[in-house]
C-alpha positions as CSV (number, residue, x, y, z in Angstrom):
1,X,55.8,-117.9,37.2
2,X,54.3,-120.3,39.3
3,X,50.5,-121.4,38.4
4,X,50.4,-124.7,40.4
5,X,47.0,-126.3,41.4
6,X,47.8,-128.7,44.2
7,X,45.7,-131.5,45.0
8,X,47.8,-133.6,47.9
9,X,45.3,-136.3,48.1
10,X,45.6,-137.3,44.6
11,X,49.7,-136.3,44.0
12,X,49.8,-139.0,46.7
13,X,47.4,-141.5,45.2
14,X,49.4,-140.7,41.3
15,X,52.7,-140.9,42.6
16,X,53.4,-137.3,41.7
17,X,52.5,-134.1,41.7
18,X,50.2,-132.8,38.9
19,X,52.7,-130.8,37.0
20,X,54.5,-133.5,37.0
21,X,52.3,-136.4,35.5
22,X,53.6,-138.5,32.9
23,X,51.6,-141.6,30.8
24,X,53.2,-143.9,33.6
25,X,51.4,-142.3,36.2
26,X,48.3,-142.1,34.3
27,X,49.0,-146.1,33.8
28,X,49.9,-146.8,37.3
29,X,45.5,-145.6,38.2
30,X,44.6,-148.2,36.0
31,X,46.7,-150.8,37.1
32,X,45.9,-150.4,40.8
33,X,41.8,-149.4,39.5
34,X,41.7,-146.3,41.4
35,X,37.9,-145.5,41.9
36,X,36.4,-141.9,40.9
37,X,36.0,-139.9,44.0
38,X,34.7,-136.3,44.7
39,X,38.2,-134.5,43.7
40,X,38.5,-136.8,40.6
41,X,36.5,-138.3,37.3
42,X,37.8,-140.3,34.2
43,X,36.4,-140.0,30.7
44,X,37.4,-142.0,28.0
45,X,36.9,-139.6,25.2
46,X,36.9,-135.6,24.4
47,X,33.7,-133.7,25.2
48,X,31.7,-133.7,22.0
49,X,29.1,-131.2,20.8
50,X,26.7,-133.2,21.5
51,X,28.3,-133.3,25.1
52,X,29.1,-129.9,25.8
53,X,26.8,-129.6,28.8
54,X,28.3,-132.2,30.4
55,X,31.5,-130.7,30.6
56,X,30.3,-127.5,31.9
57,X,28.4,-129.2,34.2
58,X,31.5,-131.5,35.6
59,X,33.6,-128.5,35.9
60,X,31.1,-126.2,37.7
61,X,30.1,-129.5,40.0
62,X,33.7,-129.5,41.3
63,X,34.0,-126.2,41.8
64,X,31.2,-126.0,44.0
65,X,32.7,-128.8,46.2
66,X,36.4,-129.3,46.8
67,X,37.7,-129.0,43.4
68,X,39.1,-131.7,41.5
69,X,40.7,-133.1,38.6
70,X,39.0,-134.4,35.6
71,X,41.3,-136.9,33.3
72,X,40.0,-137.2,29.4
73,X,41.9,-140.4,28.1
74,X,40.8,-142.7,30.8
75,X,38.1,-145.8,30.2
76,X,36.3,-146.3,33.6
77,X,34.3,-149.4,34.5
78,X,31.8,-149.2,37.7
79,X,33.7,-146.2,38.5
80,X,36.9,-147.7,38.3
81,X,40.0,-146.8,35.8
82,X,40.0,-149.5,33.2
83,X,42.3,-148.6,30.5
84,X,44.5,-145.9,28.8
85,X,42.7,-144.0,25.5
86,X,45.0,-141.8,24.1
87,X,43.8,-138.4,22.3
88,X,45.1,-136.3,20.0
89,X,46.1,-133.5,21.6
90,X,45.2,-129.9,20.3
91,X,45.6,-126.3,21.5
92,X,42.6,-125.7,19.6
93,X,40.7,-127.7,21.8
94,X,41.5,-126.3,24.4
95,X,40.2,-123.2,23.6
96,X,37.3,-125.1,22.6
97,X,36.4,-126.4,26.0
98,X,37.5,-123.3,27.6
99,X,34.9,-121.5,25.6
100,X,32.1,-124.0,26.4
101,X,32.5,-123.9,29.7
102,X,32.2,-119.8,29.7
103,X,29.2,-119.7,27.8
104,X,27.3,-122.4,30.2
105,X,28.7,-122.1,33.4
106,X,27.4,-118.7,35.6
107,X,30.1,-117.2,36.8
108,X,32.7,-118.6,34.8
109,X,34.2,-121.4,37.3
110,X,38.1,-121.0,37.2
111,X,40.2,-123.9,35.7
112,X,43.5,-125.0,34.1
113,X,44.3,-127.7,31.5
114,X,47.3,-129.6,31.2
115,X,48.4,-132.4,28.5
116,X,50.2,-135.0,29.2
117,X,51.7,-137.3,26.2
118,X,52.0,-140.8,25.5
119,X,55.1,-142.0,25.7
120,X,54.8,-143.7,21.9
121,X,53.2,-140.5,19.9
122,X,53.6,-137.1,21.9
123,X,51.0,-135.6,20.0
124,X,48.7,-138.2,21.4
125,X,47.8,-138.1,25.0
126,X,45.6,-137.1,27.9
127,X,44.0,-134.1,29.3
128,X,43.6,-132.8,32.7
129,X,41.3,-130.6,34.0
130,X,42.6,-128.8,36.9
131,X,39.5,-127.5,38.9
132,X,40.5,-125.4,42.5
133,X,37.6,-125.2,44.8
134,X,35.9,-121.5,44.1
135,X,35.1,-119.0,46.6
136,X,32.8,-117.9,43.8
137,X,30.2,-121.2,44.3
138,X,27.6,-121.9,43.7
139,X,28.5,-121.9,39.9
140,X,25.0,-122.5,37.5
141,X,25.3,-124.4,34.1
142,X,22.3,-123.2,31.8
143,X,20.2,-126.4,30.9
144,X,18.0,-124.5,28.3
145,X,17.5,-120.5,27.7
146,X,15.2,-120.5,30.7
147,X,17.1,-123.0,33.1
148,X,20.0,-122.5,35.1
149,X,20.6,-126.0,37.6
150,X,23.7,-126.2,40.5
151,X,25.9,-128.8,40.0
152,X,28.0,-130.3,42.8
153,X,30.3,-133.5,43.6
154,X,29.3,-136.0,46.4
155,X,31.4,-138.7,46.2
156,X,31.8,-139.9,43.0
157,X,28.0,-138.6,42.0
158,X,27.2,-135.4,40.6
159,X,24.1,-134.1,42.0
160,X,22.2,-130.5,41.9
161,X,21.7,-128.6,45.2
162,X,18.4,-127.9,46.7
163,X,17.0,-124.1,47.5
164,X,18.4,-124.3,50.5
165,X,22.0,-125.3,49.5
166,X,21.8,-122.5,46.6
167,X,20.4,-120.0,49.3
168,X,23.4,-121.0,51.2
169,X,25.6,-121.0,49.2
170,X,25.0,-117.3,47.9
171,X,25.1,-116.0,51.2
172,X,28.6,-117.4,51.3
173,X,29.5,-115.6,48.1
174,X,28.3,-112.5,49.2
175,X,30.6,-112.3,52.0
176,X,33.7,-112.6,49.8
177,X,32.5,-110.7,47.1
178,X,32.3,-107.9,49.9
179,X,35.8,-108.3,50.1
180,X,36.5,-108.9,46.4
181,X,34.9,-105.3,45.8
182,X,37.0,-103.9,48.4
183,X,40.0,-105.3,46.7
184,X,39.5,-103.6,43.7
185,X,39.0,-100.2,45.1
186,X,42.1,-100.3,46.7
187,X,43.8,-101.8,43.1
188,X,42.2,-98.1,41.3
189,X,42.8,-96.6,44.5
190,X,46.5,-96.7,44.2
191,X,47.1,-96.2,40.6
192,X,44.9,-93.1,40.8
193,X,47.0,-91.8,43.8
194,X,50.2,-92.1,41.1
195,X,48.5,-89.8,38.4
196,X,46.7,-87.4,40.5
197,X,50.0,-84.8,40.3
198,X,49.4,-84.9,36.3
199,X,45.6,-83.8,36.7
200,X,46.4,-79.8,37.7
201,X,48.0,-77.6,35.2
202,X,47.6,-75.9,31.7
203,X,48.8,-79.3,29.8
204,X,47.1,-81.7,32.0
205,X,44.8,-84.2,29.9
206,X,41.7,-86.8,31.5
207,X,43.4,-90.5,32.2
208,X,41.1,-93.3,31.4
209,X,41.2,-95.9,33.8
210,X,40.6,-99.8,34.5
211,X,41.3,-102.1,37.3
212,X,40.6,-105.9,37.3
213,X,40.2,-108.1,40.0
214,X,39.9,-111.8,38.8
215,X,37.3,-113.7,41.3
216,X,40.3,-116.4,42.0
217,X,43.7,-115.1,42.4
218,X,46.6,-116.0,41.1
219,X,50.1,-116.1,41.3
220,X,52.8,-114.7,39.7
221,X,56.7,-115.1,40.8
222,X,58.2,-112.1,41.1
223,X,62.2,-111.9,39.5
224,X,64.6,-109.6,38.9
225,X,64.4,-109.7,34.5
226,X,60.6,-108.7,35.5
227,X,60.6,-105.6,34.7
228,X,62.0,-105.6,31.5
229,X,59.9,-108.4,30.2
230,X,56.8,-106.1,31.0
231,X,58.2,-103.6,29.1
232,X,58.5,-105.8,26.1
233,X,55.0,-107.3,26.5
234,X,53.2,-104.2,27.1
235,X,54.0,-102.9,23.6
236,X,52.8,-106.4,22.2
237,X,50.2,-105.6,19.5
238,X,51.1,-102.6,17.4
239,X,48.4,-100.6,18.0
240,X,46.0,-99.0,20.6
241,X,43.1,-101.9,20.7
242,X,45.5,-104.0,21.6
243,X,47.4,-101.7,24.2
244,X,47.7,-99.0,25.3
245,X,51.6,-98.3,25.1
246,X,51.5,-98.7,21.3
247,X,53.9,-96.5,19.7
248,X,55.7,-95.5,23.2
249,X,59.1,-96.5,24.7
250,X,57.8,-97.9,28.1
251,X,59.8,-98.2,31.5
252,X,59.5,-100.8,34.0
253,X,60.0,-100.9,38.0
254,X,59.2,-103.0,40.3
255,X,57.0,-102.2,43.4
256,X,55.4,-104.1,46.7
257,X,54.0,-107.2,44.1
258,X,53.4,-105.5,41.6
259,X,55.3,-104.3,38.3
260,X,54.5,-101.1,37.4
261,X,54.9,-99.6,33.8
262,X,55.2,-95.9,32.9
263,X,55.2,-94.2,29.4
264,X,56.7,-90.8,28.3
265,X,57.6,-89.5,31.8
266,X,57.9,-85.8,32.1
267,X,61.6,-84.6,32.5
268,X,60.7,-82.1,35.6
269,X,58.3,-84.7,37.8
270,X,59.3,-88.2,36.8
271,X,55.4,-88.9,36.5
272,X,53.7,-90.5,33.5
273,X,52.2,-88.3,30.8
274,X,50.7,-91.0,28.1
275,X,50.2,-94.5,30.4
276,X,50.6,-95.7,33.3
277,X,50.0,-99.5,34.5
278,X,50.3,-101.5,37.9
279,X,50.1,-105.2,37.6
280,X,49.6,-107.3,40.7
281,X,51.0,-110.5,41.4
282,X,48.0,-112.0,42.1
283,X,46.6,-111.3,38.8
284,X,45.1,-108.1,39.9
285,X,45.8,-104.6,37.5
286,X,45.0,-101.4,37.0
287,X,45.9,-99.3,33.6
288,X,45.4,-95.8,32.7
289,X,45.5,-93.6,29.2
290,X,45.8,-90.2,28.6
291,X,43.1,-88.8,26.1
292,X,43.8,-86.2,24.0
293,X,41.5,-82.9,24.3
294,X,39.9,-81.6,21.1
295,X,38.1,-78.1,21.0
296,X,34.7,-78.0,19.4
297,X,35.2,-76.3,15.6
298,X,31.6,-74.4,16.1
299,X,33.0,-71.8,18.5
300,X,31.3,-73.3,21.0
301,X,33.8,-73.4,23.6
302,X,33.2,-76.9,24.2
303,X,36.6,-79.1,25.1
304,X,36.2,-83.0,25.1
305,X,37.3,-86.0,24.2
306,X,37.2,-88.6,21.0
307,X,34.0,-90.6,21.8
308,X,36.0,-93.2,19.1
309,X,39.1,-92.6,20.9
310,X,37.3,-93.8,24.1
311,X,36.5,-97.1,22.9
312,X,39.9,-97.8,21.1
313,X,41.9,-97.1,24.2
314,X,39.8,-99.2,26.7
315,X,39.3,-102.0,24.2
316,X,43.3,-102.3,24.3
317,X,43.1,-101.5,28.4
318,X,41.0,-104.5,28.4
319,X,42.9,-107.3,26.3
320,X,45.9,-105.8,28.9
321,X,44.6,-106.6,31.9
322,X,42.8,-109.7,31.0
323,X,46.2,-111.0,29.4
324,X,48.0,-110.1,32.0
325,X,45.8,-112.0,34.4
326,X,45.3,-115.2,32.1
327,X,49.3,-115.2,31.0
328,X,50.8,-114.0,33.9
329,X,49.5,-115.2,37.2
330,X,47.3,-118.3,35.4
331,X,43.9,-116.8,36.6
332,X,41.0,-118.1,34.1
333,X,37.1,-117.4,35.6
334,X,35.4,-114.1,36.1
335,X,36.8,-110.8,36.8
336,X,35.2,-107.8,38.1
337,X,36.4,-104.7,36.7
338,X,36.5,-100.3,37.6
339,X,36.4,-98.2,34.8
340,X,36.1,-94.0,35.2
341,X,37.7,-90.9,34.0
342,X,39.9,-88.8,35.6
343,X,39.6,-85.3,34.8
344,X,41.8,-82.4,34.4
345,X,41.7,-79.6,36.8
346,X,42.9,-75.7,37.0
347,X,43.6,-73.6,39.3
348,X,41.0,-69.6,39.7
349,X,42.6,-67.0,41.5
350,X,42.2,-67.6,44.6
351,X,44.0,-70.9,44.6
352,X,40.8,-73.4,44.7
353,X,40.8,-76.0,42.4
354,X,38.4,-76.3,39.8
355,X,36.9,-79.5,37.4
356,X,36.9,-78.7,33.5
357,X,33.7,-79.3,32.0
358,X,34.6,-82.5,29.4
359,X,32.2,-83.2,26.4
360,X,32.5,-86.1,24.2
361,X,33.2,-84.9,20.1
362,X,33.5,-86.4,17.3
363,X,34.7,-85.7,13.4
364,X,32.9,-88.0,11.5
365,X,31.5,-85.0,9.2
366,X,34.1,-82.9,7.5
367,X,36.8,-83.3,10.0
368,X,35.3,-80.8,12.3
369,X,34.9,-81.6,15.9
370,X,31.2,-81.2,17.3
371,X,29.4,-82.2,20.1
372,X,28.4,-86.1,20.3
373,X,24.5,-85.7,19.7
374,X,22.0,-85.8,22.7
375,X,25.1,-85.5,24.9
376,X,26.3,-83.2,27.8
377,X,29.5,-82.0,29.4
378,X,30.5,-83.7,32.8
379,X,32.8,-82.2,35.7
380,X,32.7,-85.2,37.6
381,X,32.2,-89.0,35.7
382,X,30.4,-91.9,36.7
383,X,32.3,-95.5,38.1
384,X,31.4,-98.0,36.0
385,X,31.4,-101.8,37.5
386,X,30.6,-105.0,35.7
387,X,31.7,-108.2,35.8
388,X,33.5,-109.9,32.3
389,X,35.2,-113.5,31.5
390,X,38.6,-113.2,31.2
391,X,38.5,-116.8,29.4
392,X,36.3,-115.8,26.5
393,X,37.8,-112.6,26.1
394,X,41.5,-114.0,26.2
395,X,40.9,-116.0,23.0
396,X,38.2,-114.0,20.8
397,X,38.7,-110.5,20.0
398,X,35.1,-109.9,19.5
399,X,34.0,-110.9,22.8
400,X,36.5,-108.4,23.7
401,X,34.6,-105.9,21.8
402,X,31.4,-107.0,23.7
403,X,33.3,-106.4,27.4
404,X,34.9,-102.8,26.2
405,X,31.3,-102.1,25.4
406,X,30.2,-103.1,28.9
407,X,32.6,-101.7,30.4
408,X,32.1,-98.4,29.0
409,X,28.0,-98.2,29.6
410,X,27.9,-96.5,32.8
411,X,30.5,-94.0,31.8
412,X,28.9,-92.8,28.1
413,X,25.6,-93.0,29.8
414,X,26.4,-90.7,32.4
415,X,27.0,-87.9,29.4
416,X,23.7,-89.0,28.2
417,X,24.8,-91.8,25.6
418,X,22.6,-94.6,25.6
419,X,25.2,-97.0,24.1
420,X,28.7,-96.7,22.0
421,X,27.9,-96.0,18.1
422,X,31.3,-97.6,17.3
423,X,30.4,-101.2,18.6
424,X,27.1,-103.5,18.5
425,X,25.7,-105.4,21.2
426,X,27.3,-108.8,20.2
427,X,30.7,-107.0,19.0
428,X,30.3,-106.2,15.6
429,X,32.4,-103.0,14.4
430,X,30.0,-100.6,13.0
431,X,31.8,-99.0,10.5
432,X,29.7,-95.6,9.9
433,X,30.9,-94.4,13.1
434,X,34.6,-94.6,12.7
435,X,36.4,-91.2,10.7
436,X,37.9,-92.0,7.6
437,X,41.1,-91.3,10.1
438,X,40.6,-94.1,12.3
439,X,39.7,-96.6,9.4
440,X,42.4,-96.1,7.6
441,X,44.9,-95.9,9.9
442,X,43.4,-98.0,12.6
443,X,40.6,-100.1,12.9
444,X,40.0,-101.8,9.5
445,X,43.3,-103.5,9.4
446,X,42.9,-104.8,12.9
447,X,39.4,-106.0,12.2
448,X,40.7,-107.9,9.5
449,X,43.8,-109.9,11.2
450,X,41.4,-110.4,14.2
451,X,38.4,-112.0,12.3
452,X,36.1,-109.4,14.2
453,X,33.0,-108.4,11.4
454,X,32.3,-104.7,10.2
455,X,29.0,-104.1,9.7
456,X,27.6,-100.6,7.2
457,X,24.2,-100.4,9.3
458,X,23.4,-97.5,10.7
459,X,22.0,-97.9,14.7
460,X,18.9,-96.7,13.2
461,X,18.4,-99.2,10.5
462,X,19.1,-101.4,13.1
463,X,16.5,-100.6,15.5
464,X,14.2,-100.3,12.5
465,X,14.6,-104.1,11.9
466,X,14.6,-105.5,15.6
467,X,11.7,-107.6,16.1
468,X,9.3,-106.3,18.7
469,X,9.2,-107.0,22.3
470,X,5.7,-105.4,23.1
């Protein structure tokens, strides 16, 4: 897989391309003093607590410009390199700046960091922040709860854009987020197309879905042991919050760049019955699961689905995609995402097709399925659109929580569900609404090896606590 950010200007000025630095190189700036220009900036030291703003803030400025390169490790004096600082170098730091950029920078700007060790100690070294240009500017860094400024590079100065500039700017990002939107219709567009067979018949079960679109696309190479390593990552995890083709035996093809991944395929049509998956090699995906259908234990003639089973499956739809975008084709940034059902269909007597009525159920009270409360049955389901960071959700399992949960508003809404009972606002498992089948099978263990926190409050208690806003 090739990931390469490309800055010719500065492969000429180093004396090699990026991916290809070593300390020499880094040596050879300081010897000849190379000033800091637009497309690059030296620090001598990591990005402290105290400076976390400022590294937001450098990464978002060249993102709005030309994109750059950002070297930590290097003294400058007047703008000049001076000398070599070697770091220690840390995968945990990485993560670290990843995640302080994500929580200060609006949208996420997309970037890549690279080490490059000393020759004497290789796990001392320098870091290198690999910034591409965005099509996403202008990028805001929050200053303060209420403040949001627009950093950008001019020469070797990082200043803030005017109204105007901002105004600009945003019209610019509206036009390709036109085509961004676009993009992922056509992503769901042609996985639904693949699973529309399996919605008409007496076994045929609603597909949740997801496609992804990452606002800077990647790349991924596409080779002929592809398939099979999909197959192997796909089952990654164990169980279904961290994918969806837990417990199957999953089979790989390759199609027009894309790998697409099927699971249980039926014997007469050849077409998916439990998952199905297309991943683009631009970072791009869509992912589907087939729910089970419960009957209501009242008598009411009610059919639906697990409201807990809902949230499970797209909280492992979502690590999938994200990972695959992140792992695959090196996309870090924003993402805008899909999410819908697809639901099952019959056929009357005179050959017209018709939409079952699905409810959402649950078992929580004496293993009998019932009606979700304050909910209604739906023939046809809302879209559901938002925008998540696949950089914050790549490396914290709670934050992953906190995108399944917007992911899924629109959708539980539109059967009259105001939010998910099974996860809080800021990712907290609430443990009341899980069956004693899903916690002990499921989600306590996973909570546990994830470091995500299980709360016992009730959403009432909760709202009986929350300050007020009136």
């Amino acid at each position: 897989m090739d990931t390469t950010i490309r800055f010719l200007r500065l492969e000429a000025l180093f004396g090699a391309r990026l991916e290809q630095l070593q300390e020499q190189h880094l040596q050879h700036i300081v010897d000849e003093q190379l000033p800091e220009d637009a497309d690059l900036d030296f620090k001598k030291g990591l990005y402290t607590e105290a400076k976390k703003l400022d590294l937001a803030t450098d990464v978002a400025a060249m993102a709005n410009a030309q994109g750059g390169v950002v070297i930590l490790g290097v003294e400058e004096d007047n703008g000049r390199a001076r000398k070599l600082h070697p770091l220690e170098l840390r995968e945990g730091e990485d993560r670290r700046m990843r995640e302080i950029v994500a929580r200060n920078a609006a949208p996420v700007p997309s970037f890549r960091i690279q080490h490059v060790p000393s020759a004497a100690d290789p796990a001392q070294g320098y870091y290198l922040l690999l910034v591409p240009r965005s099509p996403h500017a202008p990028h805001a860094v929050r200053v303060n709860a209420e403040s949001l400024r627009y950093p950008r590079r001019y020469g070797a100065q990082t200043l803030y854009l005017a109204e105007a500039e901002v105004a600009d700017a945003y019209r610019s990002r509206f036009l390709e987020a036109t085509s961004q939107v676009a993009q992922l219709d056509r992503v769901h567009r042609d996985g639904v197309e693949v699973l529309e067979p399996t919605l008409l018949g007496d076994d045929a079960r609603p597909w949740l879905t997801l496609a992804l679109v990452p606002n800077s696309l990647g790349v991924m190479d596409m080779r002929l042991g592809s398939p099979t390593k999909f197959q192997d990552w796909v089952r990654q995890g164990g169980n279904y919050l961290e994918t969806p083709y837990a417990g199957a035996a999953p089979q790989a093809s390759t199609g027009v760049r894309r790998v697409t991944v099927s699971a249980w395929l039926d014997r007469d049509t050849g077409l998916p019955e439990h998952a199905y998956g297309e991943f683009h090699a631009d970072g791009s995906g869509f992912v589907a699961t087939a729910l089970a259908l419960q009957e209501s234990s009242r008598g009411e003639g009610l059919t639906g689905i697990s409201d807990e089973a809902l949230v499970a499956t797209m909280t492992g739809m979502v690590r999938l995609l994200v990972d695959h975008a992140a792992s695959h084709a090196g996309v870090h940034g924003d993402a805008v995402t899909l999410a819908t059902l697809l639901g099952p269909r019959t056929q009357n007597d005179h050959a017209v097709k018709v939409d079952l009525p699905i409810a959402v159920l649950h078992n929580r009270q004496f293993a009998m399925w019932k009606r979700v409360p304050r909910t209604r049955s739906l023939t046809r389901f809302p879209v559901s659109r938002h925008t998540i960071s696949l950089d914050s959700i790549a490396s914290n399992p709670t934050e992953r929580l906190v995108a399944t949960r917007l992911v899924l508003t629109d959708l539980v809404q539109g059967f009259g569900l105001a939010e998910l009972y099974q996860v809080r606002p800021t990712g907290e498992i609430r443990r009341q609404y899980w069956s004693r089948h899903y916690q002990q099978s499921l989600i306590t263990e996973w909570a546990e090896k994830a470091g995500v926190t299980m709360v016992d409050t009730t959403i009432d208690e909760e709202e009986s606590t929350a300050p007020s806003h009136s």
